[in-house]
C-alpha positions as CSV (number, residue, x, y, z in Angstrom):
1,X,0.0,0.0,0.0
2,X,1.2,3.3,-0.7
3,X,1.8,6.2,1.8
4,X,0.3,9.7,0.9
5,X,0.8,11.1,4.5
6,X,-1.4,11.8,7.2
7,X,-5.2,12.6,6.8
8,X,-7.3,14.4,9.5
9,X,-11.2,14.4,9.6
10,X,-12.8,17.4,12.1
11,X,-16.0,18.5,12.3
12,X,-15.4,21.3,15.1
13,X,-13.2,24.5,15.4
14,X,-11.4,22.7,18.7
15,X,-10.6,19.5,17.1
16,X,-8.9,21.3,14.0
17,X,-6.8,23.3,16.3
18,X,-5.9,20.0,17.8
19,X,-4.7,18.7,14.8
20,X,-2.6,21.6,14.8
21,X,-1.2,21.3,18.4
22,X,-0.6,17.9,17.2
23,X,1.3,18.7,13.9
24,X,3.2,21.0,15.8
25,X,4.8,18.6,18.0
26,X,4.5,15.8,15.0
27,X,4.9,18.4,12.4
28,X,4.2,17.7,8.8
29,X,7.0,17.2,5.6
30,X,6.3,20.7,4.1
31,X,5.4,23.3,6.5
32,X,5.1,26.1,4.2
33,X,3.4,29.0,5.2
34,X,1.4,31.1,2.6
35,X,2.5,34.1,0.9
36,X,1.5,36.9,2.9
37,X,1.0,35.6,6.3
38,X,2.6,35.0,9.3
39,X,5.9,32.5,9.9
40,X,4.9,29.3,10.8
41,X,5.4,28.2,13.9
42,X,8.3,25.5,13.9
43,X,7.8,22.5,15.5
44,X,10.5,19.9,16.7
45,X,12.4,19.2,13.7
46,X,11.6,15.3,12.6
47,X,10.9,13.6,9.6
48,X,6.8,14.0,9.4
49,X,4.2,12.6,6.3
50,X,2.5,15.5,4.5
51,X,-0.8,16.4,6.1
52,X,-4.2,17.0,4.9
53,X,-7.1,18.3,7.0
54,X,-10.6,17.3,6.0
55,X,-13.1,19.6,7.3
56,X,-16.4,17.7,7.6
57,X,-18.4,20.9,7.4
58,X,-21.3,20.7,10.3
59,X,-24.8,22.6,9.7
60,X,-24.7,25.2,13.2
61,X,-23.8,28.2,11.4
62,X,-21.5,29.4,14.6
63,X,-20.0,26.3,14.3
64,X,-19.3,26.3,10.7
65,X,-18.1,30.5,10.9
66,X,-15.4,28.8,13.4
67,X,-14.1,26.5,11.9
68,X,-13.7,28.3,8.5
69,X,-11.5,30.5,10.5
70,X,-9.6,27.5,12.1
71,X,-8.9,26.6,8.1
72,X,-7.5,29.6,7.5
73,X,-5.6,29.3,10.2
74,X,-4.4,25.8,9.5
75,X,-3.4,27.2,5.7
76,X,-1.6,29.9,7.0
77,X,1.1,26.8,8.7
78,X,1.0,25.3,4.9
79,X,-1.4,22.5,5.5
80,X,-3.4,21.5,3.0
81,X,-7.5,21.9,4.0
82,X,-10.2,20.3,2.2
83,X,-14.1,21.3,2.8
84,X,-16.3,18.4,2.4
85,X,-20.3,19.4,2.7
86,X,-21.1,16.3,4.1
87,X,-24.8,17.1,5.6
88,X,-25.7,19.0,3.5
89,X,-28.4,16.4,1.8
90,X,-29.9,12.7,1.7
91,X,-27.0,11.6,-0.6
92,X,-24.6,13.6,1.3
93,X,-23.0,11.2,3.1
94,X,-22.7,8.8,0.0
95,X,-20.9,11.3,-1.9
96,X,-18.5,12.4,0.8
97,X,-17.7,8.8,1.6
98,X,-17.0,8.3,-2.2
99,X,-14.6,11.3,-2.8
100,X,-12.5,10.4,0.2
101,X,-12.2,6.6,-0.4
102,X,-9.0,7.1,-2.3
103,X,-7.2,9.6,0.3
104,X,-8.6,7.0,2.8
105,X,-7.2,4.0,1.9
106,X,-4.1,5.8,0.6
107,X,-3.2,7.6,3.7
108,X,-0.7,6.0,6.3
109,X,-2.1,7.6,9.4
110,X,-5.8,9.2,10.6
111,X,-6.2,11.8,12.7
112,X,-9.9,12.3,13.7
113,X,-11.5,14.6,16.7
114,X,-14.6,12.7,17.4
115,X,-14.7,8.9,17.5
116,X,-18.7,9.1,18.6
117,X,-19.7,11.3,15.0
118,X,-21.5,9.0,13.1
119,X,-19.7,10.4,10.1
120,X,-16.3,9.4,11.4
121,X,-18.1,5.6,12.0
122,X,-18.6,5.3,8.5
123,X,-15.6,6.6,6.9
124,X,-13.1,5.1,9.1
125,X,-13.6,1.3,8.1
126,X,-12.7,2.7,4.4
127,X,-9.3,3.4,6.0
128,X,-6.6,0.7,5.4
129,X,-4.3,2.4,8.0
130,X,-2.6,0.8,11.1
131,X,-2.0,4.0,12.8
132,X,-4.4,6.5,13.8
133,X,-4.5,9.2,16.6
134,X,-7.2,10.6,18.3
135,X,-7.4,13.8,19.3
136,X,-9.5,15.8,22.1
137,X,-13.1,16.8,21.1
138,X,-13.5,18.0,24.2
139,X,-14.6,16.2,27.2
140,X,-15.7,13.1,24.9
141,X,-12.0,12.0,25.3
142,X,-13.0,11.1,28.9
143,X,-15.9,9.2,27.6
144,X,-13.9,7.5,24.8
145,X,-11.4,5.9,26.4
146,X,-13.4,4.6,29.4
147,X,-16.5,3.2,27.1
148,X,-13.3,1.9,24.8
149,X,-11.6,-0.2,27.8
150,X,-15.3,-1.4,28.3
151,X,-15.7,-2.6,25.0
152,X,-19.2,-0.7,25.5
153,X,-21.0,1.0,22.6
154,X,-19.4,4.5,21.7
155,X,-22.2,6.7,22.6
156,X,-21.6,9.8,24.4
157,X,-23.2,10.5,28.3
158,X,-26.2,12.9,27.7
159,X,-27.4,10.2,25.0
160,X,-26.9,7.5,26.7
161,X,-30.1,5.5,28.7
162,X,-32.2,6.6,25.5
163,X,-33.5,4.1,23.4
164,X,-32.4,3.0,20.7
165,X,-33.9,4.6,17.3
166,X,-34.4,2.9,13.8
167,X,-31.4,5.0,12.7
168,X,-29.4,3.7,15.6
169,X,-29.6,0.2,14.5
170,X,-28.8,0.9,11.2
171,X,-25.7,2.8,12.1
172,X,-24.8,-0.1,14.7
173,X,-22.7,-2.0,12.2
174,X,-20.1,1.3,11.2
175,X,-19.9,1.8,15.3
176,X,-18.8,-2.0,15.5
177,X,-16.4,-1.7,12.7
178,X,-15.3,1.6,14.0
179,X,-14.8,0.9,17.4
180,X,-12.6,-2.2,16.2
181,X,-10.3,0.0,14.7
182,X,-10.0,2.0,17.6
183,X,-8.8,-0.4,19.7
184,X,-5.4,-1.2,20.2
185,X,-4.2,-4.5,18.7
186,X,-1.6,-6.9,16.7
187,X,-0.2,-4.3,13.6
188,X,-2.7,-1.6,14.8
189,X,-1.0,1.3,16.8
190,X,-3.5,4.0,18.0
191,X,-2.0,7.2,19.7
192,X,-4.4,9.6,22.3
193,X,-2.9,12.8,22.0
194,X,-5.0,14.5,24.9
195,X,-5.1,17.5,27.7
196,X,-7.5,16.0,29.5
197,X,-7.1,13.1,32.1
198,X,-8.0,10.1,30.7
199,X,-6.9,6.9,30.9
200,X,-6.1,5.1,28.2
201,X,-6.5,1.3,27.4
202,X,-4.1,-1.1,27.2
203,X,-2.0,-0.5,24.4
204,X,-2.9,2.9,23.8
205,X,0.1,5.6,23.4
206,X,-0.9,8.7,25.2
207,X,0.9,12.3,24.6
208,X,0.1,15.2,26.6
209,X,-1.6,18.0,24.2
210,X,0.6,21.2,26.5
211,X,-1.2,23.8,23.9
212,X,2.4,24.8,22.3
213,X,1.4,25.3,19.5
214,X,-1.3,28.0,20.8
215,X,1.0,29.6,22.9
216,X,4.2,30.3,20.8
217,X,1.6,31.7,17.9
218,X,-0.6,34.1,20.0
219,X,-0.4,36.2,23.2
220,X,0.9,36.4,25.9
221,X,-2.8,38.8,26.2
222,X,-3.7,41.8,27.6
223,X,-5.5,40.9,31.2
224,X,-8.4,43.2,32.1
225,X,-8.9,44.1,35.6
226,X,-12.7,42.2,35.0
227,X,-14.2,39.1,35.7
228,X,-15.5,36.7,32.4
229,X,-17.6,34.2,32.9
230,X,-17.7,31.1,30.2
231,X,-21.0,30.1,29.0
232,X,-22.0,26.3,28.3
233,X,-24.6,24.6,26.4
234,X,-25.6,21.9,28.7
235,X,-29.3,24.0,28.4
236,X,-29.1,23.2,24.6
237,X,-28.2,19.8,25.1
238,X,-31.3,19.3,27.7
239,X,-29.1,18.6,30.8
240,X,-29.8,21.5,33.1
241,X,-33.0,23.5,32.9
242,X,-32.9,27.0,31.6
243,X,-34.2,28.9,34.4
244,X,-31.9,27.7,36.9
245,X,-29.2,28.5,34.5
246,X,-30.2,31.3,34.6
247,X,-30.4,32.3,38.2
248,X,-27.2,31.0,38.6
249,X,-25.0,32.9,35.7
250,X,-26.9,36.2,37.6
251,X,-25.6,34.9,40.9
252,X,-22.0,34.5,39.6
253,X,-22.0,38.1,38.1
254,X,-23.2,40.0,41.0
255,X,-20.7,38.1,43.4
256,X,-17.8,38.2,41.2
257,X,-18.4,41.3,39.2
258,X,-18.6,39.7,35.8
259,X,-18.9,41.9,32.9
260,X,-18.2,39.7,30.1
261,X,-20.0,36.6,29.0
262,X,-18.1,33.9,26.5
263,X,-21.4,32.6,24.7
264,X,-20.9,29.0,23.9
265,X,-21.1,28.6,19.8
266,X,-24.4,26.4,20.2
267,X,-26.0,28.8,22.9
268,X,-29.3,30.0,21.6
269,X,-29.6,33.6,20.7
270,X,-32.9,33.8,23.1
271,X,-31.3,32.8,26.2
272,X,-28.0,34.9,25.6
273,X,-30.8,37.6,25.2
274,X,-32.5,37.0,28.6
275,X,-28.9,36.6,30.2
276,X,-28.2,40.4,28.7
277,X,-31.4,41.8,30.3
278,X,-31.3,40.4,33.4
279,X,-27.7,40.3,34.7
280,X,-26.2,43.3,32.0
281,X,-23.2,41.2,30.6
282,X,-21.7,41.6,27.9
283,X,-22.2,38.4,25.8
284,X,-18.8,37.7,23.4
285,X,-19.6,35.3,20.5
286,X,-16.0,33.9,19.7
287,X,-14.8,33.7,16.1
288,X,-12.6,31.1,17.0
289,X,-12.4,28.4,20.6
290,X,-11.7,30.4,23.4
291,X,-7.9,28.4,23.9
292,X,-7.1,31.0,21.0
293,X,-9.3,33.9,21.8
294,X,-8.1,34.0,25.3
295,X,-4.4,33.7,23.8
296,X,-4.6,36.6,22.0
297,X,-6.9,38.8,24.6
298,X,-7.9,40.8,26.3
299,X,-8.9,38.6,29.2
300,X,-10.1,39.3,32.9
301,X,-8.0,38.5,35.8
302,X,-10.6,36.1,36.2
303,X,-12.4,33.4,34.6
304,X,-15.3,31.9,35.9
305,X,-16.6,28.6,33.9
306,X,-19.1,25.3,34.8
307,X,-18.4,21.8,34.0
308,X,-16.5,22.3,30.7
309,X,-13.6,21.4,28.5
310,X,-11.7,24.5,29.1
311,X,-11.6,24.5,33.0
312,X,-9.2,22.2,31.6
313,X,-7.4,23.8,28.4
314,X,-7.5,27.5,29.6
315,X,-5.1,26.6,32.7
316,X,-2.4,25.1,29.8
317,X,-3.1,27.8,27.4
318,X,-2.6,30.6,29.9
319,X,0.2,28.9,32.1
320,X,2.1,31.7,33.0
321,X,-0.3,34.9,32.7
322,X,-1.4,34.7,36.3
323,X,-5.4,34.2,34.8
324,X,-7.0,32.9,37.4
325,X,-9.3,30.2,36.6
326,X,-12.5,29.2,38.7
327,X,-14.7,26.4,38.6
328,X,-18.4,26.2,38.9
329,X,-20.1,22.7,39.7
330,X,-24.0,22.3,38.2
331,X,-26.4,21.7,41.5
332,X,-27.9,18.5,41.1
333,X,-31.2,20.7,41.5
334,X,-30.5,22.2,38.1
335,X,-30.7,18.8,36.0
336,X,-33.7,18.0,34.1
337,X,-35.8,15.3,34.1
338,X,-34.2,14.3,30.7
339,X,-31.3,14.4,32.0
340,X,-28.9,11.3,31.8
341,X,-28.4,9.3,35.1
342,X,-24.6,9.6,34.2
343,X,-25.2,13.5,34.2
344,X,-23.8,14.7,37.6
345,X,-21.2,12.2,38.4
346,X,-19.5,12.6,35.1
347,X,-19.9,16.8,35.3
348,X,-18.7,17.0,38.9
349,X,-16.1,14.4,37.3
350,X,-14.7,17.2,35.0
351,X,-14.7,19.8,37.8
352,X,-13.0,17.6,40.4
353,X,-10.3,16.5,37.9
354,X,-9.5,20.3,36.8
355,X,-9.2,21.4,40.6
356,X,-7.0,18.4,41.1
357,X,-4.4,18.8,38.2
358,X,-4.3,22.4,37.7
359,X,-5.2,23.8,41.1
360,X,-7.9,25.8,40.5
361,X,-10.0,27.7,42.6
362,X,-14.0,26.5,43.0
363,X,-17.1,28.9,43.4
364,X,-20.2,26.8,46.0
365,X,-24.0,28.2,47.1
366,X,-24.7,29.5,43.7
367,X,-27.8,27.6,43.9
368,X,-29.6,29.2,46.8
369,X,-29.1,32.6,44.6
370,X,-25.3,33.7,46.3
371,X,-21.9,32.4,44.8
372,X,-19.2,32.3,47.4
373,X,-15.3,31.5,46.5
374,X,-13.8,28.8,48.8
């Protein structure tokens, strides 16, 4: 089989800049900036495969908007990026699947960002690879690994105690095939490269994602004298119910001062509206994930954030800015009855991990209405 380089499939603005953390500590053959832009950031220098990013365009607009500018971004290091419409019809899929069956089976790694995307299920039996690396989608890295070591069905946490639909089933037999892949075995090396702290399976590689990347190419930021708080979409999602969401983000900014509110990019534009008029803040709708946007600044002395992939990020991205980073735990109150019974034990999970590796401070009694640093 021949060896065309590495090929990455990401359907988020975080996992693409993970790929690039990643290629900048496993840089490519050619990095080559384009004319006009910035030097590219050089990596250790190692022999590396030519890489190609496949961008697996999602249908959120804010999503999409983001990770457009994470291509750019990616181009301007002298990566090549491909845009691939693949939702956007019936046949959709189909097609996408077709045009990438070459660079699938030709390519001598894969990089993807999220093993649960049905998407990813399909297209990575095509592969004929025996390495591929995962990288961070967020939180769902926790999830991956542990449901991996299980040999359990790769379904993230707020979907899981649902029953199974019709297009469940019929997407069963690309998870089994997929998850097969992922698993470490004779001739089939898979690599974690992760910031958060999961454990791996047997025969896993793990390397640390440090965010070097991020911070040699931006920053260090300008640091307001202001509190920002970090919005979440566990509303969207149906985890934690709106009006206790609320209540709590109004808590946080009267305690703390907040004046700035970091909307999450699948916050809905009616609840960002109601958390303007009743607490005043100012909401920020990121261009680009907050690791970057933080980076470059300006940024408040303090930043305030519930159960979320960046109380773990933002601590490696900032290391050395004196940002102060505080964690806010969801009440058990606030969970709705759709909620998953894995809900709180895996949030307080994330929260309890980021205060234990990177020291952060915690904010308690924001239920009751008041928000109290201990």
């Amino acid at each position: 089989m021949g060896d065309s380089g590495t090929l990455a499939l990401v359907e988020s603005p975080v996992q693409l800049l993970n790929v690039l953390e990643w290629a900048h500590v496993h840089p490519p053959a050619v990095p080559t900036p384009r004319p006009g832009t910035a030097k590219a950031v050089p990596g250790p220098v190692t022999p590396g495969r030519p890489l190609t990013i496949v961008a697996l365009a999602p249908r959120d607009p804010m999503t999409r908007g983001q990770l457009r500018r994470m291509a750019e971004l990616a181009m301007d290091e002298g990566i090549t990026v491909r845009w691939c419409e693949a939702r956007s019809s019936r046949g959709s899929l189909l097609r996408t699947a077709a045009e990438l069956t070459p660079a699938l089976r030709a390519a001598g790694r894969v990089v993807l960002g999220d093993p649960f995307s049905r998407l990813v299920q399909v297209l990575l039996p095509l592969s004929r690879t025996k390495e591929i690396t995962v990288v961070d989608d967020g939180t769902a890295t926790m999830e991956f690994t542990e449901l991996l070591a299980k040999g359990a069905r790769l379904v993230r946490w707020h979907r899981s105690g649902r029953r199974l639909s019709p297009a469940d089933a019929a997407f069963g037999v690309f998870a089994s095939a997929a998850r097969r892949r992922l698993t470490p075995g004779a001739g089939r090396r898979v690599e974690l490269f992760s910031s958060m702290p999961a454990s791996p399976p047997p025969g896993m590689v793990l390397r640390a994602n440090r965010f070097a990347w991020t911070r040699a190419r931006f920053g260090p930021p300008t640091i307001s004298a202001g509190t920002d708080i970090v919005g979440t979409s566990l509303v969207e999602t149906g985890v934690v119910d709106p009006e206790r969401y609320l209540t709590a983000v109004a808590a946080l900014t009267r305690a703390h001062g907040a004046t700035r509110y970091f909307a999450h990019r699948r916050e809905s534009a009616d609840k960002l509206h109601r958390l303007t008029a009743e607490t005043g803040l100012q909401i920020v709708r990121p261009d680009l994930p907050l690791e970057l946007i933080a980076r470059r600044g300006p940024i408040g002395h303090t930043v305030l954030s519930f159960p979320s992939t960046v109380v773990h990020t933002l601590p490696l991205a900032l290391e050395g800015t004196g940002v102060r980073i505080t964690v806010c735990d969801v009440d058990p109150e606030w969970l709705t009855d759709r909620a998953s019974p894995r809900a709180q034990s895996f949030l307080s999970g994330i929260t309890g991990s980021a205060r234990d590796l990177h020291g952060l401070a915690s904010v308690a009694s924001v239920a009751s209405g008041t928000a109290a640093a201990d």
